[in-house]
N, C-alpha and C positions, 0 to 999 in steps of 0.2 A: 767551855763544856766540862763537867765535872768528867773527871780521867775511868772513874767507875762506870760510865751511861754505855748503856745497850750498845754493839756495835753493827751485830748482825742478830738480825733474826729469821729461824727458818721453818717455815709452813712446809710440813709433811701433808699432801695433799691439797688437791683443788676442786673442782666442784663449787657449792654453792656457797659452803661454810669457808674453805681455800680463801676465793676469791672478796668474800665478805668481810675479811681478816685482814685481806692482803691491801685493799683499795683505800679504807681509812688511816691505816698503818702509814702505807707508800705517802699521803698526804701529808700529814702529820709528821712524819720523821724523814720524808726523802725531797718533796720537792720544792726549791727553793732554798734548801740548807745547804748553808755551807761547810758542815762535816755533818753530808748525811749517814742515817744508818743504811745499812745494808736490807735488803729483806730479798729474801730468795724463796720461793715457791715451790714445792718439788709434785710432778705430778707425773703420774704414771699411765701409760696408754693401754694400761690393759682393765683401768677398774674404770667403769662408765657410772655417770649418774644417775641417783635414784628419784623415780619419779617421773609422769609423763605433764604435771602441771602443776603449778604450789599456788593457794591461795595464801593471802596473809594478813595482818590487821593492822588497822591505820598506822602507828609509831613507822612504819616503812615506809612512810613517806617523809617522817623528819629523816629517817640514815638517808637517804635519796637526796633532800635537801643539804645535809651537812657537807655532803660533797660535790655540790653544786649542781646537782644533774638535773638537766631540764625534764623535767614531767612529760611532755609530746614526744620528746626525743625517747624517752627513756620506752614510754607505750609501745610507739611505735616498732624498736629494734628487739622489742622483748614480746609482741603479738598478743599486746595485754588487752584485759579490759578493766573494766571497773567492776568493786567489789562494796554491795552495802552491806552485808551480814550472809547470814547462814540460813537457808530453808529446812527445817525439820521436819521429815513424814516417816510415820508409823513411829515414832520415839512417846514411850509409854503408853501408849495404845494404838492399834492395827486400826487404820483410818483419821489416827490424830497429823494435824499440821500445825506448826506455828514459825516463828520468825524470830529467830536470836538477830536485832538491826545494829549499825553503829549509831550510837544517840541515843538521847533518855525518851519521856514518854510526859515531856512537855516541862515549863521552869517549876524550880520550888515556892512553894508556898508557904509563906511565915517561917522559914527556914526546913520545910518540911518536904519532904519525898513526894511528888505529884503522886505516884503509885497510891500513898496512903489515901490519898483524897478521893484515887477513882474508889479503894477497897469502901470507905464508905458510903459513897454513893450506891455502889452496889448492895450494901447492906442495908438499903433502903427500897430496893426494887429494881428493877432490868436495868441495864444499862449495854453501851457498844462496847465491841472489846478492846481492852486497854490498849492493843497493837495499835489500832487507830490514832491514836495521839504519839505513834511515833512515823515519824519525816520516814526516815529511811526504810519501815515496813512497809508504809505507805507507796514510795516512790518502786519499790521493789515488786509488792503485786501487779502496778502497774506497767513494768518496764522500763521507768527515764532515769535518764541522770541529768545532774549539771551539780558542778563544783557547790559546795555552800558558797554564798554572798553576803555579804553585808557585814559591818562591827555590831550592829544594835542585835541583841539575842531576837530571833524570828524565828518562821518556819522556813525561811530560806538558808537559816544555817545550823538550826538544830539536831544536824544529823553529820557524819565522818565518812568517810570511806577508805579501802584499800585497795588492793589490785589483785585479778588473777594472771599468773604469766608461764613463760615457759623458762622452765628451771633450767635446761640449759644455755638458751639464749641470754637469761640474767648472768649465768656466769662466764660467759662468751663476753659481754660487756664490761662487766667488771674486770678482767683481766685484761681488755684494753686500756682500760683507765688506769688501773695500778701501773702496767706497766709501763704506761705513757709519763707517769709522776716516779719512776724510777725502779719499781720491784721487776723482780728476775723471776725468769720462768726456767725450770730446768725442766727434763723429762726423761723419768726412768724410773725403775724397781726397786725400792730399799732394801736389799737381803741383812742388814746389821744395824747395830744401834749401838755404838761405843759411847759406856759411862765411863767416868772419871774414876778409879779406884777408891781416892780418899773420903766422895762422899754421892758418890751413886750420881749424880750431876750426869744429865746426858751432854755428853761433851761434841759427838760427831753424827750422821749415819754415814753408812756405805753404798753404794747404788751397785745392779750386778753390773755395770760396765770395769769396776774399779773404781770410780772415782769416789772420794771422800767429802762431802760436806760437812763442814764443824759450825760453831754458832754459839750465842750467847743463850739466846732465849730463841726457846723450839715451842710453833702452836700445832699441836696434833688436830690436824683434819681429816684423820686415814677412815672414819667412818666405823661403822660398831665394833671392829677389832681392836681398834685404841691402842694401834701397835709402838706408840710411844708409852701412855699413861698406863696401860696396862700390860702388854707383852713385856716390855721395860722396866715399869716403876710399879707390877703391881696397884693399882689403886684400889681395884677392890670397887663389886657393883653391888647395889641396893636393888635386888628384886620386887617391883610390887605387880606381881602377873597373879596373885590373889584377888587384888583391887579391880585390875585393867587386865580381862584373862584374855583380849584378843593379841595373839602372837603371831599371826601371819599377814600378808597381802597380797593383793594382783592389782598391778596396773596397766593398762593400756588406753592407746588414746584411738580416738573416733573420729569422722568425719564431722567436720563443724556442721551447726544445722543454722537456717538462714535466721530466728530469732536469739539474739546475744543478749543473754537476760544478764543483769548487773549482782549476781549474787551466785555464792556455792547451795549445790543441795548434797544434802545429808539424808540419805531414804534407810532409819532399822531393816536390817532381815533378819531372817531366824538363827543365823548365828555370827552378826555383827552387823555390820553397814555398809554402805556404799555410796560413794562421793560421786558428785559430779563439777567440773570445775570449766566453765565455756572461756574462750580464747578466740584471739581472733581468725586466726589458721585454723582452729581445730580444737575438739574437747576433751579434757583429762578425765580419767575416769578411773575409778579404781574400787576393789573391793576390802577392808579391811575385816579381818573374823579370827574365829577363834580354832582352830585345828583340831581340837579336843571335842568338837562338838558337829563339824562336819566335814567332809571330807575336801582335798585337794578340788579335785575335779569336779563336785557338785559347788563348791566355790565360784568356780571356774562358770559354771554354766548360768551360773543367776546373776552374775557380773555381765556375760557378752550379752543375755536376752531382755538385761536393759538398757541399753544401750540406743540412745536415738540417731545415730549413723552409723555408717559403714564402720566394723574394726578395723584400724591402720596395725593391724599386726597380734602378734597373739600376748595374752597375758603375760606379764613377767613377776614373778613369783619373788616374794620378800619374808623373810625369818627374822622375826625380833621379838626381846622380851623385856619389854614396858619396866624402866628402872633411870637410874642414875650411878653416875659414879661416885666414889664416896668421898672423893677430893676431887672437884676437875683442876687444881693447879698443884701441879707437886713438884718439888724442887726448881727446875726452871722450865718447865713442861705446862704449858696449860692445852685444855681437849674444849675441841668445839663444835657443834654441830652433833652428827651419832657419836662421836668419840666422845664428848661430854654424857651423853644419855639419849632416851627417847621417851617420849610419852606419845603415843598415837594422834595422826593428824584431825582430830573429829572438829578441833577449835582454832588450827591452822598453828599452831602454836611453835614449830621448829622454826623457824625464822625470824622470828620473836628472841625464843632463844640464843640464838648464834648474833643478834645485836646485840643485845644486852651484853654478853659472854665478850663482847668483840669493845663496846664501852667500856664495860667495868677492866676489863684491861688496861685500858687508857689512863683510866682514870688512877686505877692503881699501878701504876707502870712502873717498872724496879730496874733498879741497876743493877750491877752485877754481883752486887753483894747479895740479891734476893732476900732481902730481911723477911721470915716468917712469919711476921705480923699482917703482909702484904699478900700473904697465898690464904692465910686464915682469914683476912676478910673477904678475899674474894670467894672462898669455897661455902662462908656464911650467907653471905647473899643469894650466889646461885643456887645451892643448894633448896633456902627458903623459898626462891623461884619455883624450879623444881617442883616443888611439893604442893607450892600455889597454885599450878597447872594441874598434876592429881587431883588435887580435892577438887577442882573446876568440872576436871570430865569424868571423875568415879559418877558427880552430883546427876548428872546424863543416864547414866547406868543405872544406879542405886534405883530411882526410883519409879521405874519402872512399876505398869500392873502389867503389864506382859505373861502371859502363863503358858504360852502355844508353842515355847519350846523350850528343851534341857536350860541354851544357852542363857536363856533369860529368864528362869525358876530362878538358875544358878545366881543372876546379876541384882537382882532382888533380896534373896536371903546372904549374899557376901558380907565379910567383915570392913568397916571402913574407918579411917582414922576416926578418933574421939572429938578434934576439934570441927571436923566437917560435918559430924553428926550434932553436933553444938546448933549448928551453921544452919543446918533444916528444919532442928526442932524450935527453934527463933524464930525463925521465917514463919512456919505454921500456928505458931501463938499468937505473933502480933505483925508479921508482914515485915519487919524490921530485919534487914541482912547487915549480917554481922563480919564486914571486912577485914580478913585480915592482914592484909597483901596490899597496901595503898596503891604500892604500882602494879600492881594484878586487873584483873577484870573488875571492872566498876559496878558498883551498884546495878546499874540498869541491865547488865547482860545478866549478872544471877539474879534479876527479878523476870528476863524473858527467858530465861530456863524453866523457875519454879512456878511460874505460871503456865507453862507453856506444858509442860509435865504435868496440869494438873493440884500444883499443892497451890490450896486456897486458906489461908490463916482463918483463924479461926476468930480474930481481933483486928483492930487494927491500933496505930498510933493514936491514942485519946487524946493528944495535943490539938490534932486536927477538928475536930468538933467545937474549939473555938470560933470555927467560920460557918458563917451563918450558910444554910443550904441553898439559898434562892441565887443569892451572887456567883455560889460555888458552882453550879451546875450552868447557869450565863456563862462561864467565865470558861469550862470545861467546851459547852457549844458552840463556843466562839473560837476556841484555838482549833477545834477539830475540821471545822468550816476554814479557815485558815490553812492547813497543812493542806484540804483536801483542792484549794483554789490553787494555793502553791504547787501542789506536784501536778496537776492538771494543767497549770501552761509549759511546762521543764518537758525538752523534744525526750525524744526517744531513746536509748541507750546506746543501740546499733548506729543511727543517725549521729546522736554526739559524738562517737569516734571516727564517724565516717568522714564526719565536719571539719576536728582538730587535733587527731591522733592516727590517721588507720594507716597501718604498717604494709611494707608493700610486700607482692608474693614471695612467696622463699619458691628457690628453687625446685627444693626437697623438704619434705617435713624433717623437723629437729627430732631426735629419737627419743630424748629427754627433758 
């Protein structure tokens, strides 16, 4: 072992991001070695987690995979269900619905976007709506699931999914696992952060018992105070509450109601939205908005009176402000989770982030020399992340025709980066989405926003008019008749987990 390599490392913090850090970590450098590193966990009894249900998107099932965790097992001890996309109502207009699904909206053509082939078809006379020819929009109005099947591309596997769960049963779990592969759990209140004189290096903290934890490399988990990367090392945050002006939330969870639909909804109100996320125990629910635009308590009341069960408890009230930090790795400090940043959940997008943040780690992993070269690329990429995420959910806002309130005059006429205004004016010319983000959101999700929103191009790809129309439209009523046979026999939603996942009762609901 090179005499420089890591020896300990220590997670300020646990919760969802902690335990996310700790469990691939513990694998990786603790179990099975024979000079493993150390990893130590510090968690405090007095900060609870945030959140009464997290939805997330497909790649959570490769970190699930990588550390070997059975799928049934994992459902079950977490009161998950299945997740194929996101339901939009009242988003750019008061009675619009549409469906952001996981999957495209059928294979390419001559190397070409199916999308462009419906836009021309449609430029020829009526047509069904593109949701149609997607698997998982499809399987989702209707209610079922079942895993995709098959290697040969079909409509039995042209579609992904994720999971809804309960945020702190997944980290109840994962701190089994790490600690079973060898990380340490401590438990207490950090009052101090001793750097190293000669070069600001966080060298130790101090917990109020007295005791002193030191460490090579520290992952700040502490949550929006960044009490390593920011009360410490200064990093310094990027506000974009211009962009994304909603700064508050309320969560509470509900009694489950007896249909278990396989997707989150996303309902605009007049001064933000409001999620709904079903679980097997019970449903997450929560209001995100804007403070500036209406008040606490009238928040408070248009969150409970939608609500399709009973409240399991009263709102619990969240302050943030839509940014990033402007290094998440600085000296031997990286921040993950709210200590790295936030961007509002509309696209599920925090848990996304704390993989990735929790990979590129790995990937970049330094000894103890910390070479610089190693903190700058990882603050290049996440950063680009970051930002990739903004332009995704400002694209929600922006375009808006909404006019029936302050909040959303406001979300309409706002300033928005120059490159995502690129990114719409492309789309409206010629249907053509201009990616900037490979690993970001694929094509098909900013074509079921921009459609879904409304923006209908005004052109489409002239490539596609090399295909004659008669096979074109056979060829479109053939796949549509296909998805519609395929999710027609796939059981039920509620049924598939009753089948080969359903969790058993808890004693007491999880408060988190």
């Amino acid at each position: 072992m090179n005499d420089k390599a890591i020896r300990k490392i220590v997670i300020v913090g646990g919760g969802t991001a902690g335990w996310m850090a700790a469990a691939p970590l513990a694998l990786q450098l603790c179990a099975g070695r024979e000079r493993p590193c150390e990893i130590v966990l510090i968690e405090s009894p007095d900060i609870g987690t945030i959140g009464v249900g997290e939805a997330t998107l497909p790649p959570i099932r490769a970190y699930n995979r990588t550390l070997g965790i059975p799928e049934a097992d994992f459902i079950k001890k977490t009161q998950a269900s299945f997740k194929l996309g996101i339901e939009f109502k009242d988003w750019g207009h008061v009675g619009n619905r549409f469906f952001h699904g996981f999957g495209d909206f059928g294979p390419r053509i001559e190397n070409r976007s199916a999308h462009q082939y419906w836009l021309r078809l449609r430029s020829g006379g009526e047509v069904p709506s593109y949701e149609e020819w997607s698997t998982a929009t499809v399987m989702a109005r209707q209610n079922r699931f079942t895993p995709p099947s098959g290697e040969v591309p079909s409509a039995h596997n042209a579609y992904s999914y994720a999971f809804h769960f309960d945020a702190g049963l997944y980290a109840a779990y994962l701190r089994e696992y790490a600690m079973q592969r060898g990380a340490q759990r401590i438990e207490g209140t950090i009052v101090e952060v001793e750097q190293r004189p000669e070069d600001g290096f966080v060298a130790a903290v101090k917990l109020a018992d007295g005791r002193r934890i030191d460490g090579d490399l520290f992952i700040d988990c502490s949550g929006f105070r960044g009490l390593l990367i920011e009360d410490a090392l200064h990093a310094g945050y990027e506000d974009w509450s211009a962009m994304l002006p909603c700064n508050s939330a309320l969560a509470v969870p509900c009694a489950k109601v007896p249909k278990l639909t396989p997707f989150t909804t996303s309902t605009a109100r007049s001064a933000g939205w409001v999620w709904r996320i079903p679980l097997q125990h019970r449903t997450g629910n929560g209001h995100v908005y804007c403070n500036q635009f209406t008040s606490d308590d009238e928040a408070a009341r248009v969150l409970l009176e939608g609500l399709d069960g009973e409240a399991l408890g009263s709102p619990r009230p969240l302050r943030f402000t839509t940014g990033r930090r402007r290094q998440t790795w600085m000296k031997n400090v990286v921040a993950l989770g709210l200590a790295a940043g936030f961007v509002e959940p509309l696209e599920s997008t925090s848990i996304q982030l704390i993989m990735d943040g929790v990979g590129r780690l790995i990937e970049l992993f330094p000894d103890r020399d910390f070479h610089p070269s190693l903190a700058a690329e990882y603050n290049r990429r996440m950063s680009f992340q970051f930002e990739s995420v903004r332009d995704f959910i400002i694209l929600h806002y922006k375009l808006t025709k909404r006019s029936d309130s302050e909040f959303w005059r406001y979300c309409a006429a706002m300033p928005i980066p120059d490159a995502l205004r690129h990114q719409i004016e492309l789309f409206r010319a010629s249907g053509i989405v201009g990616i900037r983000d490979p690993e970001g959101f694929a094509e098909p999700s900013w074509v079921s926003i921009l459609f879904g929103l409304g923006v209908m191009p005004a052109s489409y790809d002239t490539f596609v008019d090399r295909v004659d129309e008669a096979p074109l439209r056979t060829h479109f009523i053939r796949l549509r008749a296909a998805i519609s046979h395929t999710v027609a026999a796939m059981p039920d939603h509620g049924d598939y987990i009753a089948r080969h996942a359903r969790a058993a009762p808890l004693a007491s609901a999880s408060p988190a």
